[in-house]
C-alpha positions in Angstrom: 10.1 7.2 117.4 10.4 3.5 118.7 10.2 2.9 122.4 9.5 -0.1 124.4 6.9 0.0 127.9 8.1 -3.1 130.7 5.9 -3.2 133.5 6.4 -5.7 136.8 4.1 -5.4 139.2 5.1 -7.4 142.6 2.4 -8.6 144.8 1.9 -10.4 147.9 -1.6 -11.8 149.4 -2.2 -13.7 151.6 -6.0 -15.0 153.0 -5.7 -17.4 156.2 -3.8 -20.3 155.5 -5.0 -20.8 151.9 -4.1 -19.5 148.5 -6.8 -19.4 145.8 -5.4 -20.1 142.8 -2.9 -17.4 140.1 -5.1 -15.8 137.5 -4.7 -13.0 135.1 -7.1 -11.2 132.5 -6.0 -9.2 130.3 -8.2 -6.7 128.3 -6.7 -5.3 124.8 -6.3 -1.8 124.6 -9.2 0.1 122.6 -6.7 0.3 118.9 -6.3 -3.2 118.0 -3.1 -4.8 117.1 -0.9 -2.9 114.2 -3.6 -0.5 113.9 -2.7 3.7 113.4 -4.8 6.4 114.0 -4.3 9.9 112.8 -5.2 12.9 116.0 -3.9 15.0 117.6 -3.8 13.1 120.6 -4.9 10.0 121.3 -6.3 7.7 124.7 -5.6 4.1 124.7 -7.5 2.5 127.6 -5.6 -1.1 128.9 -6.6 -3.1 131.6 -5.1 -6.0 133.8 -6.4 -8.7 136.1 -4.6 -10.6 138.6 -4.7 -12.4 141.4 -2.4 -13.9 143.4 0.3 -13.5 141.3 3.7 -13.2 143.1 5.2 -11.3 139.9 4.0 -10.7 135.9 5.7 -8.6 133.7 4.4 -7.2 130.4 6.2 -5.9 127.0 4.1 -3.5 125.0 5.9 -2.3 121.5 4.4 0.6 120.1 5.1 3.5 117.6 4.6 7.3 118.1 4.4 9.0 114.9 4.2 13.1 114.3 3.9 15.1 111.2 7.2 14.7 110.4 7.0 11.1 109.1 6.5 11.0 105.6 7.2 7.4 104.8 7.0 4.5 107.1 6.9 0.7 105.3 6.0 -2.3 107.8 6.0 -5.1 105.1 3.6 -6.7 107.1 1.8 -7.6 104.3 2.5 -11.2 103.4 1.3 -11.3 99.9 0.4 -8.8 96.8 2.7 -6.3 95.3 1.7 -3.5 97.6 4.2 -2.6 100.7 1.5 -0.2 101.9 3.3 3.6 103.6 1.4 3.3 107.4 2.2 6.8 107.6 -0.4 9.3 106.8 0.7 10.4 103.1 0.3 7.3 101.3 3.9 6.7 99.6 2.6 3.4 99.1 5.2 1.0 97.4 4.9 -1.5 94.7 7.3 -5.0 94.4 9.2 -5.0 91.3 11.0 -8.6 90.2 9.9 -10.3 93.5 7.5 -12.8 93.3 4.2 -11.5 95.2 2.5 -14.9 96.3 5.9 -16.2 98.1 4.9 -15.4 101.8 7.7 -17.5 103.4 10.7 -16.3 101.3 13.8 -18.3 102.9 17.4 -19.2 101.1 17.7 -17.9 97.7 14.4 -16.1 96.5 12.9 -13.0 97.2 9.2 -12.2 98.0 7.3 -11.8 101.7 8.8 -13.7 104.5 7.7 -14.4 108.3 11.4 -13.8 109.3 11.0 -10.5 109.9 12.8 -8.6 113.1 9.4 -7.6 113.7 6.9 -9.7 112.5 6.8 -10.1 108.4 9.5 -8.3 106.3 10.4 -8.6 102.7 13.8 -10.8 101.2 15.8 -9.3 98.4 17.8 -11.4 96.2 20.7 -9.0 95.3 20.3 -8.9 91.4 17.3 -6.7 90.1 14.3 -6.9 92.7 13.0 -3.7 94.8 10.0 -1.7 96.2 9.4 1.1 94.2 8.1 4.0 95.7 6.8 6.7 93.1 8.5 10.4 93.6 6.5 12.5 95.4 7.1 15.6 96.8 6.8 15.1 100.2 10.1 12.8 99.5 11.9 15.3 98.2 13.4 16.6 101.2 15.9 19.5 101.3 16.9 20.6 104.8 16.5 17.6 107.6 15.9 14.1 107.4 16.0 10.8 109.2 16.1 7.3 107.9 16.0 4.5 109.4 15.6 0.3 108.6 15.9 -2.9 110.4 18.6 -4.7 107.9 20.0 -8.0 107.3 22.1 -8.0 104.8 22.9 -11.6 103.9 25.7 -10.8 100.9 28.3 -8.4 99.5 26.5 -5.6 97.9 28.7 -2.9 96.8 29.6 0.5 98.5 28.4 3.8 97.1 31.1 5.8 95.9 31.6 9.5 96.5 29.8 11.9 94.1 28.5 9.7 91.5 24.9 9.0 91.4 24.5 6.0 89.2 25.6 2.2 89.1 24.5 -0.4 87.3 25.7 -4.3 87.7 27.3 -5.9 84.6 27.2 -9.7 84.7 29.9 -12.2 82.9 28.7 -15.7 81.7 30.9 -16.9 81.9 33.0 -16.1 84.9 36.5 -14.6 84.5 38.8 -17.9 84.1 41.8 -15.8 85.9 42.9 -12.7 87.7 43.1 -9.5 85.4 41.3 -10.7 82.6 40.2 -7.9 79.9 36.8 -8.2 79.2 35.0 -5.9 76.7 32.0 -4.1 77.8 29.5 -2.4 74.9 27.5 0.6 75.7 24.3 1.0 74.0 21.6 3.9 73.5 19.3 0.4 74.8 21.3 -0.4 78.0 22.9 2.6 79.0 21.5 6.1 79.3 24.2 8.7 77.8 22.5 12.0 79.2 23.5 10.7 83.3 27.4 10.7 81.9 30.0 13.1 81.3 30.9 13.8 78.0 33.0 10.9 76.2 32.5 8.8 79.7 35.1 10.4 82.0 33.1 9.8 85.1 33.0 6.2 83.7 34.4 3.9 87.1 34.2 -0.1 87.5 34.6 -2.1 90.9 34.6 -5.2 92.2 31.9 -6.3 94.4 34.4 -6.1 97.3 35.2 -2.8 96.8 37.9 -3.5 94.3 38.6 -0.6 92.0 39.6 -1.6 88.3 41.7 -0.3 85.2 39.5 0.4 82.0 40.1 2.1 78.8 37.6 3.1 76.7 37.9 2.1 73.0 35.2 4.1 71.7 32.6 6.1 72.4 29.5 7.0 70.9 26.7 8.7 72.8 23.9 8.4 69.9 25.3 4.3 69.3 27.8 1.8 70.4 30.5 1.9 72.7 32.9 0.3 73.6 35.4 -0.1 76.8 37.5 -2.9 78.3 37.7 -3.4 81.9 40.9 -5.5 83.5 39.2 -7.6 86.2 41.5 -8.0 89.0 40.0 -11.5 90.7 39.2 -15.2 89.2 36.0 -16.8 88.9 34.0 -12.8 89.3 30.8 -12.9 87.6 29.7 -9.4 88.5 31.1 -6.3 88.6 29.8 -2.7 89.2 29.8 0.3 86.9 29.2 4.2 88.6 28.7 7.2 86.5 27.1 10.7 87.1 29.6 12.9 88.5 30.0 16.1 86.9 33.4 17.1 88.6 34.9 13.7 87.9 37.8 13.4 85.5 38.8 10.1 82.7 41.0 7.7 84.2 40.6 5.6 80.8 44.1 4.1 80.4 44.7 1.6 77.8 48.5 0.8 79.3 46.9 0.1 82.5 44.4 -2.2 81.5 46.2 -4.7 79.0 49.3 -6.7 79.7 51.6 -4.9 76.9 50.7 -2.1 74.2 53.2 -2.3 70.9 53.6 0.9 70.0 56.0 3.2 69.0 55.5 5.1 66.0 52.3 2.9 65.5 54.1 0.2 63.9 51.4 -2.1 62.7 50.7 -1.9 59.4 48.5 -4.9 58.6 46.3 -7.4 60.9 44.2 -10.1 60.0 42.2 -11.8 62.8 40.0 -13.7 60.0 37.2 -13.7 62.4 34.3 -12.0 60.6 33.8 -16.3 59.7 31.7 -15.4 56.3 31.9 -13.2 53.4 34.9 -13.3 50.9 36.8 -9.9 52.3 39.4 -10.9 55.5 39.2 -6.6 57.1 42.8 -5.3 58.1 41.7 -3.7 61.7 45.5 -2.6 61.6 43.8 0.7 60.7 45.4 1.1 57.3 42.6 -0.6 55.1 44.4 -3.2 53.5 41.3 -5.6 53.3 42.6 -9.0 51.8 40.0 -10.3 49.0 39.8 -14.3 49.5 41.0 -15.8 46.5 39.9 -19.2 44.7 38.1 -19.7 47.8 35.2 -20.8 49.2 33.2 -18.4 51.4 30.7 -21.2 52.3 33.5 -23.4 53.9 36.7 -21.6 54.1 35.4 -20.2 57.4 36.6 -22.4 60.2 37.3 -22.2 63.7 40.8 -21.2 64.3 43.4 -21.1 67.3 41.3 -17.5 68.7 38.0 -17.0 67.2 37.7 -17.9 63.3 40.0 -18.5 60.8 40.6 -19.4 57.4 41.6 -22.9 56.3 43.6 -23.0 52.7 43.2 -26.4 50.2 47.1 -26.3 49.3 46.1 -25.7 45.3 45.4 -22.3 44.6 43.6 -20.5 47.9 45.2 -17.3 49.0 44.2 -13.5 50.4 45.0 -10.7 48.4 45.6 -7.7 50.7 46.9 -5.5 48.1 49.5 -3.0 47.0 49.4 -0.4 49.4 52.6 1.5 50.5 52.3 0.8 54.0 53.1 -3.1 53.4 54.6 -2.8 49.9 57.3 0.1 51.3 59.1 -1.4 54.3 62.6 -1.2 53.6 64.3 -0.8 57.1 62.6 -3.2 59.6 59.8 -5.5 59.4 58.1 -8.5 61.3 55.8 -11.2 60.0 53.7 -12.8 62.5 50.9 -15.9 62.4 49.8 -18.9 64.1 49.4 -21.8 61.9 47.9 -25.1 61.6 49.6 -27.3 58.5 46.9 -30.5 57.0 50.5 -32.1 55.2 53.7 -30.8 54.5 54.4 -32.5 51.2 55.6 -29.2 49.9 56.4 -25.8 50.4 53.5 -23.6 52.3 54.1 -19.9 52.0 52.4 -18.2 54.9 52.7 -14.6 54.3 54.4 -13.9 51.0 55.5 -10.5 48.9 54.5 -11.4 45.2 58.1 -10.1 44.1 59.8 -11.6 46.9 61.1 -8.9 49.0 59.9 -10.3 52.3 57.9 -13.7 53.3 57.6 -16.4 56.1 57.0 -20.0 55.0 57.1 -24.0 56.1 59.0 -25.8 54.0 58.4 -29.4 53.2 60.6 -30.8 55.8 59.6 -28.9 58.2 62.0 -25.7 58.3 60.3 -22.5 59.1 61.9 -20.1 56.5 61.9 -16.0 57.5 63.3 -14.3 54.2 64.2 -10.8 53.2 65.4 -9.7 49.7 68.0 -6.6 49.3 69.7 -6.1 45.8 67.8 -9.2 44.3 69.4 -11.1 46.8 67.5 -13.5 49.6 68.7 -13.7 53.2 67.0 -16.2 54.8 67.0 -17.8 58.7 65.8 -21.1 58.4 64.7 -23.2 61.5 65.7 -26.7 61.9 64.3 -29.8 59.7 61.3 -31.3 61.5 60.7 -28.0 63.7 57.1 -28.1 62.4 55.0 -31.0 62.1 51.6 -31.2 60.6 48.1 -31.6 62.9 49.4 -28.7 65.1 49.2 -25.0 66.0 52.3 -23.1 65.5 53.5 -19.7 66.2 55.5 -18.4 63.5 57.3 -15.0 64.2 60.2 -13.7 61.3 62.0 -10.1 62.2 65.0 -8.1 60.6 66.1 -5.2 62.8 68.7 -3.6 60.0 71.2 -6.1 61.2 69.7 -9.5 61.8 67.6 -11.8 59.8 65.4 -14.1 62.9 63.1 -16.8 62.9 60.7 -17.9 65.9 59.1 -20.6 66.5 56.7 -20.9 69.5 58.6 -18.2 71.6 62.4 -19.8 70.7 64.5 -18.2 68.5 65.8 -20.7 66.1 67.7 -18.9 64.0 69.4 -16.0 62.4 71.3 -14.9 60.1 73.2 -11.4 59.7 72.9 -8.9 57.2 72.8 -4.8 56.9 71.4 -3.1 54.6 67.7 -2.6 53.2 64.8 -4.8 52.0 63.7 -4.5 48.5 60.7 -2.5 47.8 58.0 -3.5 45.3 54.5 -2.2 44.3 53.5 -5.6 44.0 50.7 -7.8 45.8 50.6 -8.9 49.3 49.6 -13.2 49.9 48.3 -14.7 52.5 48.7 -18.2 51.5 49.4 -17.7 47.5 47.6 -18.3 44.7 50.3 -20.2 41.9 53.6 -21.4 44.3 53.8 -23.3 46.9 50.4 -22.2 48.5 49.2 -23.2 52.2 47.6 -26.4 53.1 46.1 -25.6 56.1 44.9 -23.5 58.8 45.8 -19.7 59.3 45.1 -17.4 62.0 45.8 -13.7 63.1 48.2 -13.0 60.9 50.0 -9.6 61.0 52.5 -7.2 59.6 54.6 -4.6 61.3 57.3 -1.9 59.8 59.3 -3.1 63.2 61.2 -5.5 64.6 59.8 -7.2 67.1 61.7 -7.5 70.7 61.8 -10.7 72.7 59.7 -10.0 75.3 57.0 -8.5 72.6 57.0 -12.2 70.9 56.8 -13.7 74.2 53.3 -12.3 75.3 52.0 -12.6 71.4 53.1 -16.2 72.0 51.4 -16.2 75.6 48.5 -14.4 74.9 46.4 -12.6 72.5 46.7 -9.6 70.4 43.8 -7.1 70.0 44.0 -5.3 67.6 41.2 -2.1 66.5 40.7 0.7 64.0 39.3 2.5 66.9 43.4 2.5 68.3 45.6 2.1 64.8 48.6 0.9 64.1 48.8 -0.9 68.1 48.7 -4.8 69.4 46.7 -4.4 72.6 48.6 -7.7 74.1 45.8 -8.9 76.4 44.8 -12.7 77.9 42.1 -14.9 76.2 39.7 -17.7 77.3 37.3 -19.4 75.1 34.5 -18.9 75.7 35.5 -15.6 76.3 32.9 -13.7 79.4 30.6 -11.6 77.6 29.0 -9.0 79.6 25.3 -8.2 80.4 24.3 -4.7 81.6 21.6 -4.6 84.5 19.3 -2.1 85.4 20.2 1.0 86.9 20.1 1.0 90.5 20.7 2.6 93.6 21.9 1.0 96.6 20.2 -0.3 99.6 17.4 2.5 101.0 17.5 5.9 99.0 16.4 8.8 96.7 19.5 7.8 94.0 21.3 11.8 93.8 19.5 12.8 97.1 19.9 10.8 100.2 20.0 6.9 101.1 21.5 4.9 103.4 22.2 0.7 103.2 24.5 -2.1 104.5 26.3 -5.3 103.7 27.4 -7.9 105.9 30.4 -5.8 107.1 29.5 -2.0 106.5 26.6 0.1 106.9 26.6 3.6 104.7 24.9 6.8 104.4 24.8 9.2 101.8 23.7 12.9 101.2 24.2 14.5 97.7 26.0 11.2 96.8 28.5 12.2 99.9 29.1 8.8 101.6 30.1 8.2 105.1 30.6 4.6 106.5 30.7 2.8 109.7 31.4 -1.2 110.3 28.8 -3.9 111.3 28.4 -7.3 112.0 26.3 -9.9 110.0 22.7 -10.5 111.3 20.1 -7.6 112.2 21.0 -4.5 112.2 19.4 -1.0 113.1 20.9 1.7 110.4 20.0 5.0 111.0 20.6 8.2 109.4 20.3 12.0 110.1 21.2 14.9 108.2 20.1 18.7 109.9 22.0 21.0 107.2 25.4 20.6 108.8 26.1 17.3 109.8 25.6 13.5 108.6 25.6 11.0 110.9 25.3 7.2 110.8 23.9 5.4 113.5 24.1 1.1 114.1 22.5 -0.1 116.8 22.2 3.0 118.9 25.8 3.3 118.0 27.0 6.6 116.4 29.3 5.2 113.5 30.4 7.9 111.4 29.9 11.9 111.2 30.5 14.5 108.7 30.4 17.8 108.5 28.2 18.9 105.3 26.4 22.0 104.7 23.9 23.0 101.8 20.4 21.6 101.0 19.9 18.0 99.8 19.0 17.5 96.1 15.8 17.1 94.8 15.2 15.3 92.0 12.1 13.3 89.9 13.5 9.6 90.7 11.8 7.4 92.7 12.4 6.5 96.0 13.8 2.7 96.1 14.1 0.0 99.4 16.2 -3.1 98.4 18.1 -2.2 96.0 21.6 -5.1 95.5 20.3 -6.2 98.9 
């Protein structure tokens, strides 16, 4: 219990027709300064001196403590690791990431400072530093409690969220080049502790640091290894966002049509994708889902491996270098609809460059030596081709090269414009035959290629366009799918931090903390909120078995009505946590 003694004394002497001169003594009381004791009851003897003094006043700051206090931290320290518990239990604390011989922490550090609202205090730097005090029982409170801190909170740290006990910050180097950006997010038994999650991660949620909630779907997921989720961050230039899990009664919100720009789907029309980005090794993996792994042919593992338009790719010599992606009936059986998709990168066009080729020349795309694009389909031995324009493609440039028959049109695109087509019904040929990349005897590729794919589909307009505009995921993990999604290089990659509660608390049990705008408490991972201002600020919390209540400032913020007993559980009791 804080409270705060003001004495004025008045006085008026007056001795004949002269004054001796003002004085006061002052005698200390018998505890010296920011000393405790520990009785029952306790005496403390002050005395004053004056004379002739029209008016003094005197401020006296002191704390009453009772048996009730089971943790009280004055960070008054100034140096060490130790933020030593003045109450009479010893929950001593220990600094954890902050630098123990800073005593004067200002700007961006965190260690000891003089700026304290009373006297020294401690400065947190928001990322991974703390005071860690070990669990003890006497912090395992279940029926009442009071918490209370003298904050100021000098960023954006995030909000608890209702009924999850556990967050952990996940940083991207770099930052996200634009708004809704898909960035992928691995899981590991190393950074991520399955037991505190659902089930296949349905209590998995990501946020902003300004409260922001965002899309995700998870790919994969592998308690005993790897897995692996994509979150769609909503704001540019974010180089941290939050991830909260350990809520029993939560729910998946995993949603893969929510999180990337466009899903092709259907009846899982993909048959065959080649990113060529495993960049060593002489097999080119199909992560269509179907297995048709191309085999590099009269090629040269050591240098074939190049960087490409996303990622790696493959460069071909224009004599003899091709893939072989085999015979299987899922690329050697279209007969109704089909679409042959790749971005390309031609070193000369002196001849004919086949790009994706059937051996018995039911379907292909190529670049012919003056620079048509040629999209061809073969029914009844017969070719129908749609050829773009003479000079459409020059060499020394990336290309987008889409061909599709629907059943009743033969098209070729180049670069998101359609530049031809020609009409036909009927079916394509069908051939047990090998599937090229490149190709190994006629008229093989001199050049570059990249993510090429295969679909049993036509592809629609708007489908090519954000190909053309963006990137196409594809995974094993989600067959047969083109995850259209957008693509920076270098892409973010993100690091998963510590787990951490927020501000003051007991992570699961109680807590309360603050930003620059909000200050929170939470009970059984029940949060209530009330608004602030930046600078100091006086957050209290009280919880007596049916209500919560937030306090700032003498203020009461927020209550809510709650019943039951407050968890207990073996975690440590944390102060400065994302401060």
């Amino acid at each position: 219990m804080k409270s705060k003694t003001t004495i004025i004394l008045a006085l008026f002497l007056a001795i004949g027709f002269a004054f001796a001169s003002p004085s006061l003594d002052y005698t200390p009381p018998t505890l010296s300064d920011n000393s405790h004791t520990f009785n029952d009851w306790t005496e403390i003897n002050l005395t004053i001196n004056e004379e002739n003094l029209s008016q003094f006043e005197f401020d006296w700051d002191y704390t009453e403590m009772d048996n009730y206090l089971v943790g009280y931290w004055r960070f008054d320290e100034s140096l060490g690791t130790n933020a030593y518990d003045s109450s009479e239990i010893g929950n001593n604390g220990t600094l954890i990431n902050m630098n123990p011989g800073l005593d004067n922490c200002t700007g961006n550090c965190s260690g000891w400072t003089i700026n304290g609202k009373k006297q020294n205090a401690v400065v947190f730097d928001s990322v991974d530093d703390f005071v860690s005090v070990a669990d003890d029982n006497t912090l395992d409170i279940t029926d009442e409690i009071t918490i209370e801190a003298w904050v100021n909170s000098l960023g954006n740290a995030p909000i608890p969220i209702n009924g999850w006990q556990y967050m952990k910050p996940i940083t991207l180097s770099p930052v996200t080049p634009e708004a809704n950006y898909q960035v992928k997010i691995e899981l590991t038994t190393s950074n991520f502790d399955y037991s505190r999650a659902k089930a296949n991660g349905e209590d998995l949620r990501f946020y902003e640091t300004n409260g922001t909630k965002l899309d995700y779907w998870i790919e994969k997921w592998n308690a005993t290894g790897t897995s692996t989720i994509w979150v769609e961050v909503a704001t540019n230039n974010t180089g941290t966002i939050y991830m909260y899990y350990g809520n029993p009664s939560a729910s998946s919100e995993s949603d893969v049509n929510s999180t990337f720009i466009r899903v092709i789907d259907g009846a899982q029309p993909l048959v065959g994708s080649w990113h060529f980005d495993e960049g060593s090794g002489t097999v080119a993996y199909d992560t269509s889902g179907n297995d048709n792994g191309g085999t590099l042919t009269n090629m040269d593992s050591a240098t074939d491996w190049v960087n490409g338009k996303f990622g790696k790719a493959l460069t071909f010599d224009g004599t003899d270098d091709a893939v072989n992606c085999g015979t299987d009936a899922s690329l050697t059986g279209i007969n109704s609809e089909i679409s042959l998709e790749a971005w390309i990168y031609l070193d000369s066009l002196t001849t004919h460059n086949k790009v994706i080729y059937h051996s018995n020349n039911c379907y292909g795309i190529a670049v012919l030596s003056d620079g048509r694009t040629e999209v061809r389909i073969r029914d009844g031995g017969t070719n129908y081709d749609a050829n773009a324009p003479a000079g459409t493609i020059t060499a020394g440039q990336w290309y987008h090269l889409v061909g599709t028959y629907n059943g009743e049109y033969v098209r070729s695109y180049v670069n998101n414009v359609m530049k031809n087509e020609k009409i036909h019904t009927g079916d394509i040929d069908t051939s047990a035959t090998v599937i090229y990349i490149s190709n190994p005897s006629a008229y093989p590729f001199h050049g570059i290629i990249d993510e090429a794919r295969i679909y049993n589909k036509a592809l629609t307009v708007d489908e090519i366009s954000d190909l053309y505009t963006n990137y196409g995921y594809t995974t094993k993990n989600y067959p047969g799918r083109v995850l259209v999604r957008k693509y920076a290089s270098p892409e973010p990659t993100a690091t998963i931090g510590n787990e951490t509660a927020t501000g003051i608390s007991k992570a699961g049990s109680y807590g309360i903390g603050a930003n620059t705008t909000t200050a929170f408490a939470s009970i059984n991972n029940q949060i209530i909120t009330g608004a602030i201002s930046s600078g100091w600020n006086h957050i209290v919390q009280t919880y007596n078995g049916s209500n919560q209540k937030l306090y700032a400032n003498g203020e009461l913020k927020t209550s809510q009505a709650l019943t039951g007993a407050i968890s207990a559980n073996s975690n440590n009791f944390t102060i400065g946590n994302l401060f």
